[in-house]
C-alpha positions as CSV (number, residue, x, y, z in Angstrom):
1,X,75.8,120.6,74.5
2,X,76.7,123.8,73.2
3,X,80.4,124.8,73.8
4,X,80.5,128.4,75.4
5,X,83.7,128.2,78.0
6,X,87.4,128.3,77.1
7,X,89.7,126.0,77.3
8,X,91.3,125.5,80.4
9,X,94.2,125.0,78.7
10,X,93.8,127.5,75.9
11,X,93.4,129.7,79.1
12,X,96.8,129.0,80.7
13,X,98.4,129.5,77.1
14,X,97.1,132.5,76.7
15,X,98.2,133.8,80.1
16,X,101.7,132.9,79.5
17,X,104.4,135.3,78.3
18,X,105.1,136.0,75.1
19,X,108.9,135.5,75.3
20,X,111.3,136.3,72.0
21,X,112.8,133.3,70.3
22,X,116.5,132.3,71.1
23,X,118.8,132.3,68.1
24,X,120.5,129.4,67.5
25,X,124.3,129.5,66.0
26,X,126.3,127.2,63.8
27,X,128.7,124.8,65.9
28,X,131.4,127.0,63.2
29,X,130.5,130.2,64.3
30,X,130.3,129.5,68.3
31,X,134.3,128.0,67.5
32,X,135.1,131.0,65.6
33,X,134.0,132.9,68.0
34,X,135.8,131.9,71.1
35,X,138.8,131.6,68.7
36,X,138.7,135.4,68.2
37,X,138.0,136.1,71.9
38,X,141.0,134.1,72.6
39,X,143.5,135.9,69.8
40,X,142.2,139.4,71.1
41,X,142.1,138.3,74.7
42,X,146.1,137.2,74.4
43,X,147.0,140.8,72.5
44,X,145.3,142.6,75.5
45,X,147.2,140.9,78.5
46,X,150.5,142.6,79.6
47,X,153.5,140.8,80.5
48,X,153.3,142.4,84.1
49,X,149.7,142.0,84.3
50,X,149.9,138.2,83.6
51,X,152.8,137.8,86.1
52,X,150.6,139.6,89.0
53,X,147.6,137.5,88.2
54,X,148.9,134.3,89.8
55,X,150.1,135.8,92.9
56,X,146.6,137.7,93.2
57,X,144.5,134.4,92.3
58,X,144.2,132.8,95.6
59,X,143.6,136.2,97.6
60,X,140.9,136.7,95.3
61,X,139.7,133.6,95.3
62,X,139.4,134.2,99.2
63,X,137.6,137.2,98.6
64,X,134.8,135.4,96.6
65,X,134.6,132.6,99.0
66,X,133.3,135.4,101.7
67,X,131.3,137.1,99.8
68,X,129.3,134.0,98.4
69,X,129.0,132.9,102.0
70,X,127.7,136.6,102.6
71,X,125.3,136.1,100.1
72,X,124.0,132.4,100.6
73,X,123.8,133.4,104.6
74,X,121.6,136.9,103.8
75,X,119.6,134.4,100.9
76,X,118.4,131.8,103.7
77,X,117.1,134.5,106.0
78,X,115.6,136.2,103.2
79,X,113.9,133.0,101.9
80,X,112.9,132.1,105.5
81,X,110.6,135.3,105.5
82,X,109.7,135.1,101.7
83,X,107.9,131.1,102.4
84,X,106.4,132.4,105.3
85,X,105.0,135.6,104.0
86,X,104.6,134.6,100.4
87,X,106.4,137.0,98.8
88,X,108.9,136.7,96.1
89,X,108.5,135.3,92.6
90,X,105.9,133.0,91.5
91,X,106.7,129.6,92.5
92,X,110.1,130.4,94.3
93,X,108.6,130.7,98.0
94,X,107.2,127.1,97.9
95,X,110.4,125.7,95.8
96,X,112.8,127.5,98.4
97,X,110.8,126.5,101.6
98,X,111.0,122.6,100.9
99,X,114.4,123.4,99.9
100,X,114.7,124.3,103.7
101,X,112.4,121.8,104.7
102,X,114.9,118.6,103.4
103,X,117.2,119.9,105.2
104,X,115.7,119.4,108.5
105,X,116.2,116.4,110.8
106,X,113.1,116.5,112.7
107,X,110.2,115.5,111.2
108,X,107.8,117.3,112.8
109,X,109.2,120.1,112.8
110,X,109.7,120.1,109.1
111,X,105.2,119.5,109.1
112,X,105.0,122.5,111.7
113,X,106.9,125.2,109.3
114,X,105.0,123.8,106.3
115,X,101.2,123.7,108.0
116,X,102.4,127.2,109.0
117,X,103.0,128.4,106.0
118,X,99.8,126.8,104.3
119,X,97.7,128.6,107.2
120,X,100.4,132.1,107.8
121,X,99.4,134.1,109.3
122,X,97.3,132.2,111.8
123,X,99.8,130.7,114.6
124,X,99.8,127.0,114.2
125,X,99.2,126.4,117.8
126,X,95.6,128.7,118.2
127,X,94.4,127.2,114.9
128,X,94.7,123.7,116.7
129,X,93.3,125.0,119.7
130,X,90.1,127.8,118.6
131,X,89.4,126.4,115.0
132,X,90.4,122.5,114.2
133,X,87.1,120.6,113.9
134,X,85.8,123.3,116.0
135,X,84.5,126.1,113.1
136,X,85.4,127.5,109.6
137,X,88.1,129.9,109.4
138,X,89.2,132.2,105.9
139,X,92.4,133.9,105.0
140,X,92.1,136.2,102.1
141,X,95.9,137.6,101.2
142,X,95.8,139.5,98.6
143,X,98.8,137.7,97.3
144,X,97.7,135.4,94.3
145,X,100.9,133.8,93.7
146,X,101.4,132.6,97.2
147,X,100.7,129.0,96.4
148,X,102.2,129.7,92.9
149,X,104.3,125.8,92.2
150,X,101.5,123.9,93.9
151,X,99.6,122.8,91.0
152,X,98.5,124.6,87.8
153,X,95.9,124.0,84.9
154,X,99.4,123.9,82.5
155,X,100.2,120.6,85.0
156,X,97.0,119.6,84.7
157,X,97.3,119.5,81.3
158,X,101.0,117.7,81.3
159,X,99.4,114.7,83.8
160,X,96.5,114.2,81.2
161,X,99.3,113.9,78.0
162,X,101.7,111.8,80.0
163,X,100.1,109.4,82.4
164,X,97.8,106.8,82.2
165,X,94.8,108.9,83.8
166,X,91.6,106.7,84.2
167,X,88.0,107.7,84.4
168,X,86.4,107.1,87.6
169,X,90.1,106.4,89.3
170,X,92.1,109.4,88.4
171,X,89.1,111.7,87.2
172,X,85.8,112.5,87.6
173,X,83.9,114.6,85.4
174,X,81.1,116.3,87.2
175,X,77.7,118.4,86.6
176,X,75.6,120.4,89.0
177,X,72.2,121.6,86.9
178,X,69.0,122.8,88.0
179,X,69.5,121.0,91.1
180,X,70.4,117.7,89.9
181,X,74.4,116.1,90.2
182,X,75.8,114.3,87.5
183,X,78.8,112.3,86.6
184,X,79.8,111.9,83.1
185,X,82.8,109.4,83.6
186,X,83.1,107.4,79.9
187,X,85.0,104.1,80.7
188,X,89.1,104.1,80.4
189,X,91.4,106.7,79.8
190,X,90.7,109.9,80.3
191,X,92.7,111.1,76.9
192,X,93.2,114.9,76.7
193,X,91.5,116.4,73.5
194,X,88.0,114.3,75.2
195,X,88.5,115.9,79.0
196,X,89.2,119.2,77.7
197,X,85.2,118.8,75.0
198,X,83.7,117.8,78.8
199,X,85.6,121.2,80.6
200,X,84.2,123.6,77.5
201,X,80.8,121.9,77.5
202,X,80.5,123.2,81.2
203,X,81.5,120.1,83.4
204,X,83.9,120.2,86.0
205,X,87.1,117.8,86.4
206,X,88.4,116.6,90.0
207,X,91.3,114.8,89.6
208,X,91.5,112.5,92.8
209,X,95.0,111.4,94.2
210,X,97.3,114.0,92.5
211,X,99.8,113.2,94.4
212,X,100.3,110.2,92.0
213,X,101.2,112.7,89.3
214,X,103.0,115.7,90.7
215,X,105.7,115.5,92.6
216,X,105.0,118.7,94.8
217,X,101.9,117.7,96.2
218,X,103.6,114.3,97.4
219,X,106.0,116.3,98.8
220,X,103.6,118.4,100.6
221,X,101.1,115.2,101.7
222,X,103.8,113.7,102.7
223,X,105.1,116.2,105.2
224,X,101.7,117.1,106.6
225,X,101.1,113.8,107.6
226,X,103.0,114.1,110.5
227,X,101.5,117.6,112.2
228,X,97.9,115.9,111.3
229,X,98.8,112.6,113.0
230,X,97.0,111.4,109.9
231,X,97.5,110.4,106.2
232,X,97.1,113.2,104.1
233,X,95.5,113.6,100.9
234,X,94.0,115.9,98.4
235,X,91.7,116.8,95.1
236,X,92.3,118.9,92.7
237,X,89.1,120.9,91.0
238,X,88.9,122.9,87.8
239,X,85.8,124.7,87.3
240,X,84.4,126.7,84.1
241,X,83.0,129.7,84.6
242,X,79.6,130.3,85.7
243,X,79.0,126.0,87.0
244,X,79.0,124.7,89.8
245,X,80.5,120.6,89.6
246,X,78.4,119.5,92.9
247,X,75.5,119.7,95.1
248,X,75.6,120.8,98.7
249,X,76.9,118.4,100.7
250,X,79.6,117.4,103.9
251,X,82.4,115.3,104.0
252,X,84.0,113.0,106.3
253,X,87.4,115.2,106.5
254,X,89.0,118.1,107.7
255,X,89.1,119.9,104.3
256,X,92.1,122.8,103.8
257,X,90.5,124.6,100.1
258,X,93.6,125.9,98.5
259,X,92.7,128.6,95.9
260,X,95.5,128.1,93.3
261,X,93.8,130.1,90.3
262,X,90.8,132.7,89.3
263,X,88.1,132.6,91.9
264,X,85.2,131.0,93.7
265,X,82.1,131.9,95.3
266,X,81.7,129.5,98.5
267,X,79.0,129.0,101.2
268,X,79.3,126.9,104.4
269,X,76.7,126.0,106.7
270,X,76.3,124.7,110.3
271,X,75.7,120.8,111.2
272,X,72.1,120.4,111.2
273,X,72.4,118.3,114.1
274,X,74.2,116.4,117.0
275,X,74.4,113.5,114.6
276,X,76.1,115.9,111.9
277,X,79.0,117.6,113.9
278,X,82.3,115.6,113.5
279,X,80.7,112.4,111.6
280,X,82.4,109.5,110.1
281,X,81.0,109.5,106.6
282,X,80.3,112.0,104.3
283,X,76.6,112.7,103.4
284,X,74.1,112.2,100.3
285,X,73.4,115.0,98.4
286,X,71.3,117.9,99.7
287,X,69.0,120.8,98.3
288,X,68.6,124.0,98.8
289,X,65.5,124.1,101.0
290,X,67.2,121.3,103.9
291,X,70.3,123.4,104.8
292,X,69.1,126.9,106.3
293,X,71.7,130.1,105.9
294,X,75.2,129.8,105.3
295,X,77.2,130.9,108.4
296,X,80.0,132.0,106.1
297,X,79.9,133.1,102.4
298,X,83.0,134.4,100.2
299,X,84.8,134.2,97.0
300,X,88.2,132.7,96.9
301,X,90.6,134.1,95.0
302,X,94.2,133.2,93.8
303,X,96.2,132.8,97.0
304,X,93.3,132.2,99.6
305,X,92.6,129.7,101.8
306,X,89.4,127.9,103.5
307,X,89.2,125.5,106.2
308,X,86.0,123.9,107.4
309,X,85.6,120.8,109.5
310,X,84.0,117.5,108.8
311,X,80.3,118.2,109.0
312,X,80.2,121.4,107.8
313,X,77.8,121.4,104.3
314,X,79.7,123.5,102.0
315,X,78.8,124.0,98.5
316,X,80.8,126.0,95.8
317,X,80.4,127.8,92.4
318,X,82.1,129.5,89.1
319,X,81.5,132.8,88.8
320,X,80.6,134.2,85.2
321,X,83.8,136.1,84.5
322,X,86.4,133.4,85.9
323,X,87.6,129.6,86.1
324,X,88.5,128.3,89.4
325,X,91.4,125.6,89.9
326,X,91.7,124.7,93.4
327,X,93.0,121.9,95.5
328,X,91.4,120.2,99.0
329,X,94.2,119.2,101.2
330,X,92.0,116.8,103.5
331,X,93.0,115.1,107.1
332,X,91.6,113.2,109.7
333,X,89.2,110.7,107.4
334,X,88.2,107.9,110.0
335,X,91.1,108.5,112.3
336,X,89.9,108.1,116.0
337,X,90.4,105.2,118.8
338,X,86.4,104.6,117.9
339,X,87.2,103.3,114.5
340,X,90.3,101.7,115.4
341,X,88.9,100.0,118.0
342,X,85.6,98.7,115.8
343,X,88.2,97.6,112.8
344,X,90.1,95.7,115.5
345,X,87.5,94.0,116.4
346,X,86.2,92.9,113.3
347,X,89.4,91.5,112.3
348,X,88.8,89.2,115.6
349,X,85.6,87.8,115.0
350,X,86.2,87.3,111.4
């Protein structure tokens, strides 16, 4: 197949900045430097001066304590309103708000300022009580670095290089052509230099349980958990421009689509049925001619966010001028007293 798309990771090298190189010094002249800064330091310093400077030490030292309590006070209310409102530089209002987060006691409370901030600036408690598993809601911001320290195509990269990444485990590599869905998983590792051949030749990656792999999103999961009542878990899919990596089709979750870079057109669609409204297992694959009119069509772009609940069909693709890294938080996968129940009771009469 004819390679027509760029790198994903030739993309994210070329978006980074071009800094100057350090220069390095000889252990000899960072000694004879601090040796002259010490000879013309001691010439400098009057007898009067250097008795005054202990007395003055511990009044000064006073001074600095206040002031860097001050600082660190106005610091935390500032980084209070820069994790909720998603402002500040990239990556610094998710790094400061788990900061926060560790240092809270309460457990859910820690999941109710987080789920907050992945929904801001819907109000936790009418999202739960208009919109979960009731409809689709979007939140464009404007902001594309909001979720900027999430995940990135550069840690994408980094996961493929370092860790034992498996086909069909880790990764899938995906096709959506002329109506037909494909998976192109080879067996055993998925090694870096042959992921990156599949991304350029048009196919998309999902890596499945990142959490295994990055930190952050564990950290994230793992907090969520306890607002959703439910495990947590998530996707992460990178998308060339101009493909689409699957066919219409719903899942078996509450699905939270985290736009993380370039963009995404998306279209969402109704249950069909009755029998399709909050169902436990996903669906097969489904064509354009069964699925009627989206109820909701957009493009996602850095910094937005998507919810739809289990049930909804939702398909999404590339555009031609952009790439699309995104991550699926999903919730609620066969978590009701139903199921419970029915796995109880198969453990009985087995």
């Amino acid at each position: 197949m004819e390679k027509k798309h760029m790198s994903a990771f030739e993309l994210y090298k070329t978006l980074s900045p071009d800094l100057p190189p350090t220069a390095t010094k000889s252990p000899l002249q960072v000694a004879n430097k601090k040796k002259r800064k010490k000879e013309n330091g001691a010439s400098k310093v009057s007898p009067i001066k250097a008795q005054i400077k202990p007395e003055r030490k511990p009044e000064r030292k006073k001074m600095r304590k206040k002031s860097a309590q001050r600082e660190e006070s106005l610091k935390e209310i500032t980084e209070d309103e820069e994790c909720v409102n998603g402002h500040g530089d990239a990556g610094e209002a998710l790094d400061a708000l788990l900061a926060d987060l560790a240092k809270v006691n309460n457990s859910r409370e820690r999941a109710s300022k987080l789920f907050q901030w992945l929904i801001n600036p819907i109000p936790v408690k009418s999202f739960f009580r208009e919109t979960w598993e009731k409809k689709p809601i979007l939140v464009q911001r404007k902001n594309p670095d909001y979720y900027k320290g999430l995940f990135s195509t550069a840690e994408f990269d980094r996961i493929l290089r370092q860790d034992e990444v498996q086909y069909g485990v880790n990764l899938d590599v995906t096709s959506y052509t002329n109506g037909k869905r494909g998976t192109h998983n080879p067996p055993g590792r998925a090694l870096p230099f042959t992921v990156w051949d599949f991304y350029e030749s048009g196919c998309s990656l999902r890596l499945l349980n990142p959490q295994a792999f990055s930190s952050t999103v564990w950290n994230v999961l793992s907090t969520l958990q306890e607002q959703f009542g439910s495990m947590a878990g998530a996707n992460i899919y990178l998308t060339p421009p101009g493909t689409q990596g699957f066919a219409p089709h719903y899942d078996d979750i509450e699905a939270f689509v985290v736009q993380l870079e370039g963009k995404k057109h998306w279209r969402v669609y109704s249950p069909r049925s009755e029998d399709e409204v909050l169902p436990v297992l996903s669906s097969t694959n489904f064509n354009q001619a069964n699925i009627g009119k989206p109820i909701l069509e957009v493009v996602l772009e850095a910094g937005d966010l998507l919810y739809f609940p289990r049930g909804f069909i939702h398909q999404g693709n590339c555009l031609p001028d952009a790439h699309s890294l995104h991550i699926t938080v999903s919730s609620f996968q066969k978590n009701s007293w139903g199921i419970c129940c029915t796995r109880l009771s198969l453990q009985h009469w087995k």
